[in-house]
Backbone bond lengths (Angstrom), bond angles and torsions (degrees), N, CA, C in turn:
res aa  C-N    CA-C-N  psi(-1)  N-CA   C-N-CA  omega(-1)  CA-C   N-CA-C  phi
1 X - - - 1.454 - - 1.536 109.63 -
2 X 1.332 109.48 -48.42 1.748 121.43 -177.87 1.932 91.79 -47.79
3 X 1.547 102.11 -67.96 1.386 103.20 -179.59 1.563 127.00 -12.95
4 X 1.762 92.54 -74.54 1.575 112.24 -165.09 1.866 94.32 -70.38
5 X 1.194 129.28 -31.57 1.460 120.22 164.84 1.481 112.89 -56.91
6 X 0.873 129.68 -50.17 1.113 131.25 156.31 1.438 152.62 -22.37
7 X 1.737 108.43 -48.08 0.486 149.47 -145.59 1.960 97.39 -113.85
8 X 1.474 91.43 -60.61 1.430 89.74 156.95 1.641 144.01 -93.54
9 X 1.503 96.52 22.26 1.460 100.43 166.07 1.878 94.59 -109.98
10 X 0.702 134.39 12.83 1.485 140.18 166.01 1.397 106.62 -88.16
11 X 1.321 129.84 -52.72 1.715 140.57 168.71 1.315 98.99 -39.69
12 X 1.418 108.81 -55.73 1.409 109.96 -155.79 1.512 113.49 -75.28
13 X 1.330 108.43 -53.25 1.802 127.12 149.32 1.639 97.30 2.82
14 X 1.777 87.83 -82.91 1.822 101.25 -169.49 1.202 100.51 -53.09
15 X 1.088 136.71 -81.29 2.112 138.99 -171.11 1.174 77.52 -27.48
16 X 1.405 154.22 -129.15 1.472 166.53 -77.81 1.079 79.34 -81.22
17 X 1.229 153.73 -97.61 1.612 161.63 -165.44 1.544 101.05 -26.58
18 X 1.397 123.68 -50.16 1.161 125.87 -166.93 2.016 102.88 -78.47
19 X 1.269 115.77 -38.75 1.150 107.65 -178.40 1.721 111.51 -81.24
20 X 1.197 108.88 -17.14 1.372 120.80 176.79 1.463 107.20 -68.78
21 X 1.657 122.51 -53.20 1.550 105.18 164.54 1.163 115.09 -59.71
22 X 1.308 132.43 -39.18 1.427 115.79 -145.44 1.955 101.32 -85.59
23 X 1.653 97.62 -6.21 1.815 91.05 168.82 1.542 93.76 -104.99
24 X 1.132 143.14 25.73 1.479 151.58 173.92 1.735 99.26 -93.76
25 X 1.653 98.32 -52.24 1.519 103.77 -170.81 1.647 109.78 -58.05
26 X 1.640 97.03 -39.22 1.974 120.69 -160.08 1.310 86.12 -70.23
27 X 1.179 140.28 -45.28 1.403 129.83 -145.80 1.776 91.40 -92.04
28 X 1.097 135.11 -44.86 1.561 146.55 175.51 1.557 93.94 -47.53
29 X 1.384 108.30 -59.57 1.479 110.08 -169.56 1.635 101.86 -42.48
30 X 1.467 102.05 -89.28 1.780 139.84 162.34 1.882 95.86 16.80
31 X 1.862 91.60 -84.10 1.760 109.31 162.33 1.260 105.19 -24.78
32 X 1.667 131.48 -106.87 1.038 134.29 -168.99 1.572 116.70 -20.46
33 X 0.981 117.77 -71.37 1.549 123.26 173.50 1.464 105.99 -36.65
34 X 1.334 132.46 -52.92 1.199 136.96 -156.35 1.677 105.79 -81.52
35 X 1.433 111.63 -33.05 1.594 93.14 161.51 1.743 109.13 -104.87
36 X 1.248 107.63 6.94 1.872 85.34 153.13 1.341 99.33 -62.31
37 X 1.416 120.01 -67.35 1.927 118.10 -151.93 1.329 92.35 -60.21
38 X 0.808 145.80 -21.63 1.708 143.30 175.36 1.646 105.57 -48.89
39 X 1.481 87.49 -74.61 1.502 87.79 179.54 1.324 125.91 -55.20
40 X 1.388 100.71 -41.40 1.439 109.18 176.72 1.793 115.40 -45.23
41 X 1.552 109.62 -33.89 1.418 95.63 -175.84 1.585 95.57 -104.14
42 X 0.834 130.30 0.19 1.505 128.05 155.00 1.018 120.21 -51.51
43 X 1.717 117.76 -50.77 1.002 98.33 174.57 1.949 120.80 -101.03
44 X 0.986 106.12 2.24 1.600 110.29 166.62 1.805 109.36 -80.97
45 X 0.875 136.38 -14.49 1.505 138.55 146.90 1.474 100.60 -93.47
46 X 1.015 162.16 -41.74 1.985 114.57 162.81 1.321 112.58 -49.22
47 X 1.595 119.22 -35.24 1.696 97.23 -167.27 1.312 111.62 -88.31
48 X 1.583 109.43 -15.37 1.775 107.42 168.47 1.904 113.46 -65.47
49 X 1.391 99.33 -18.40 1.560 96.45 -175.07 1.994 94.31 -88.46
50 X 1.459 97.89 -36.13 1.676 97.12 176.94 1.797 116.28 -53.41
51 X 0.987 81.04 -21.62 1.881 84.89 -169.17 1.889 102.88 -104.30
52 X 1.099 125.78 -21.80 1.362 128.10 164.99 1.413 108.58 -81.08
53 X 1.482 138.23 -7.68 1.474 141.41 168.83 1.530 106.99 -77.59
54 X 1.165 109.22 -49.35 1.583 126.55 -161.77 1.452 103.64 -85.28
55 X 1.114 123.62 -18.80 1.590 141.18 -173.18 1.734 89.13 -92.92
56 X 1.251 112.97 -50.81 1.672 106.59 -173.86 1.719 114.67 -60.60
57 X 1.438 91.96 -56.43 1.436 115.84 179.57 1.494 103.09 -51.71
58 X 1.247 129.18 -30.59 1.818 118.61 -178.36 1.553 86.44 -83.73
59 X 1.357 122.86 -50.91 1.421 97.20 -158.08 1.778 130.70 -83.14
60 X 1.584 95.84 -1.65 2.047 122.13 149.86 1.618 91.50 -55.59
61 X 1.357 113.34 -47.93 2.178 97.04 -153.58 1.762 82.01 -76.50
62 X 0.847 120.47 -63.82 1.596 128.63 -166.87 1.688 108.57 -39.93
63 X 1.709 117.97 -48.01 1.324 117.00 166.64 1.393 115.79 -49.84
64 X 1.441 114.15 -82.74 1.275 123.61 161.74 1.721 122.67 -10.17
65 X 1.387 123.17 -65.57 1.285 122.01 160.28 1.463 111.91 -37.39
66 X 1.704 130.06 -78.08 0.588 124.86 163.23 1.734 141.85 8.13
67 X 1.671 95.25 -84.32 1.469 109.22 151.38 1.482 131.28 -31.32
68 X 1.128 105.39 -67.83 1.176 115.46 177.97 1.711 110.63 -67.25
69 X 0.796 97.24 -10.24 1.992 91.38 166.78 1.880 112.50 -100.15
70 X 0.977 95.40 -27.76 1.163 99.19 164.85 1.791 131.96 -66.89
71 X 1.775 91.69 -40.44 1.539 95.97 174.20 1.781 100.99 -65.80
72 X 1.264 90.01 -58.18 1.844 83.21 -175.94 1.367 106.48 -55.08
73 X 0.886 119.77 -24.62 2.269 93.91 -173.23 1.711 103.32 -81.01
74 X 1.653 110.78 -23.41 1.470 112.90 158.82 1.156 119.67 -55.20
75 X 1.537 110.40 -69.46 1.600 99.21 173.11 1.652 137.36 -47.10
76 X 1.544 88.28 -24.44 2.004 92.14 174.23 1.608 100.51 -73.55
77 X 1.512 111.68 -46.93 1.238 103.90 177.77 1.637 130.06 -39.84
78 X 1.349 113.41 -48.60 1.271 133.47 -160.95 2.106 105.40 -80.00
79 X 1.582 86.02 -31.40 1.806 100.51 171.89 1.437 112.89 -74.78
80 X 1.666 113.63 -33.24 1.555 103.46 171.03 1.546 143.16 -57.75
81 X 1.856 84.67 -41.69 1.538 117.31 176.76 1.496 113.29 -56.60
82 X 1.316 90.53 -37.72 2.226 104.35 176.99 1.359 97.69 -58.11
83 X 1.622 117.43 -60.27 1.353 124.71 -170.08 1.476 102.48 -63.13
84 X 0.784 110.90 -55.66 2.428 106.74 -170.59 1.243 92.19 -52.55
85 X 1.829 134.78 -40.39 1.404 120.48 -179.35 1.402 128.57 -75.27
86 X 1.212 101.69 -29.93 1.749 112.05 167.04 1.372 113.75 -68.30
87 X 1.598 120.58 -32.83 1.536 127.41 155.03 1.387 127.49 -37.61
88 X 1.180 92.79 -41.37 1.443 105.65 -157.97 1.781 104.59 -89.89
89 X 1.318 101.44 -42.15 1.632 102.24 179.84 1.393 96.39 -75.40
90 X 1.560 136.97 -31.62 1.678 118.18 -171.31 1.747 90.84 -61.26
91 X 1.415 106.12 -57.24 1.559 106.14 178.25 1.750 129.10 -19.18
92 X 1.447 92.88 -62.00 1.662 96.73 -171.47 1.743 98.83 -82.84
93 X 1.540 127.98 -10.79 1.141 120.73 161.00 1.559 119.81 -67.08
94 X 1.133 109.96 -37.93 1.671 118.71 -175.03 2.365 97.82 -75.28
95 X 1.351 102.75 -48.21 0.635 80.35 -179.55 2.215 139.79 -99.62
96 X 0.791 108.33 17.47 2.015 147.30 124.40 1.916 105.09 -36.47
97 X 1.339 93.25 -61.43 1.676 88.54 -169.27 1.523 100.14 -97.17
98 X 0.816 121.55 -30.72 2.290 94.26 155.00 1.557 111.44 -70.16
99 X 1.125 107.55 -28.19 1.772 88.70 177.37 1.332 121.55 -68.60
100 X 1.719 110.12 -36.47 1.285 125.41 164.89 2.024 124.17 -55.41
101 X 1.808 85.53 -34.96 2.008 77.48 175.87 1.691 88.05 -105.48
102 X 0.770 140.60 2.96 1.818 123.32 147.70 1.673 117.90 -61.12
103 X 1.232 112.37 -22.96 1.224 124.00 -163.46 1.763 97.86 -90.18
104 X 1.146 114.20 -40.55 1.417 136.52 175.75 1.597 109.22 -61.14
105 X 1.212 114.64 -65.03 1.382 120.69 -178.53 1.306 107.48 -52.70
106 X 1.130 134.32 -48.92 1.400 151.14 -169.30 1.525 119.19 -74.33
107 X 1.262 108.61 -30.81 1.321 131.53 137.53 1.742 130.49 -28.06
108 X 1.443 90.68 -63.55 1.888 120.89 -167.26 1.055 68.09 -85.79
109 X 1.604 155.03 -72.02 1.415 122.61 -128.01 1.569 106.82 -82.23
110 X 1.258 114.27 -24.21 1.500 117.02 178.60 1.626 108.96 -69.10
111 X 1.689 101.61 -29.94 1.733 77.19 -160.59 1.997 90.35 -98.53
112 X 1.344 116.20 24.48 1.416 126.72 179.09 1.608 97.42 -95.06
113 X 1.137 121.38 -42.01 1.233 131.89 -152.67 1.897 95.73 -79.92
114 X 1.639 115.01 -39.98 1.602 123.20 -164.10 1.320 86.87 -73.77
């Protein structure tokens, strides 16, 4: 009886040993896997942050452009308004001085006419 007790705590010994590597192996496996996907999103978030930098950075040059087209179409704006006003006063100057030599002619013709 001692024997066959014996005998079968030795069986069992081995099974326990044997299931003990083979969750030794699973758990090694398990690990491995677990810092591949690690890395794996390690490195798929640097290049999502790489591609949200470069995405920012175009749309700084793109603002910037922007701006600057804007100041200039202001400044043309603000240069026209000078010009329509300088227009406008040569205007009522030019027209002052035909009323003034209409006034003249009309003048000469009256005292042409006595």
């Amino acid at each position: 009886q001692l024997q066959l007790t014996t005998s079968e705590k030795n069986e069992l010994t081995r099974s326990l040993e044997m299931v003990q590597n083979q969750l030794q192996a699973k758990e090694s496996e398990i690990k491995r896997e677990i810092s591949e996907y690690k890395d794996r999103l390690l490195q798929a978030e640097k290049e999502h942050q790489d591609a949200l930098t470069e995405a920012n950075q175009k749309n700084e040059v793109a603002i910037e452009a922007c701006q600057e087209k804007i100041s200039s179409l202001e400044h043309f704006i603000t240069s026209q308004k000078l010009e329509i006003e300088h227009l406008k006063s040569n205007k009522e100057q030019l027209n002052n001085s035909l009323k003034e030599a209409n006034q003249t002619v009309g003048e000469l013709l009256k005292a042409k006419v006595r």
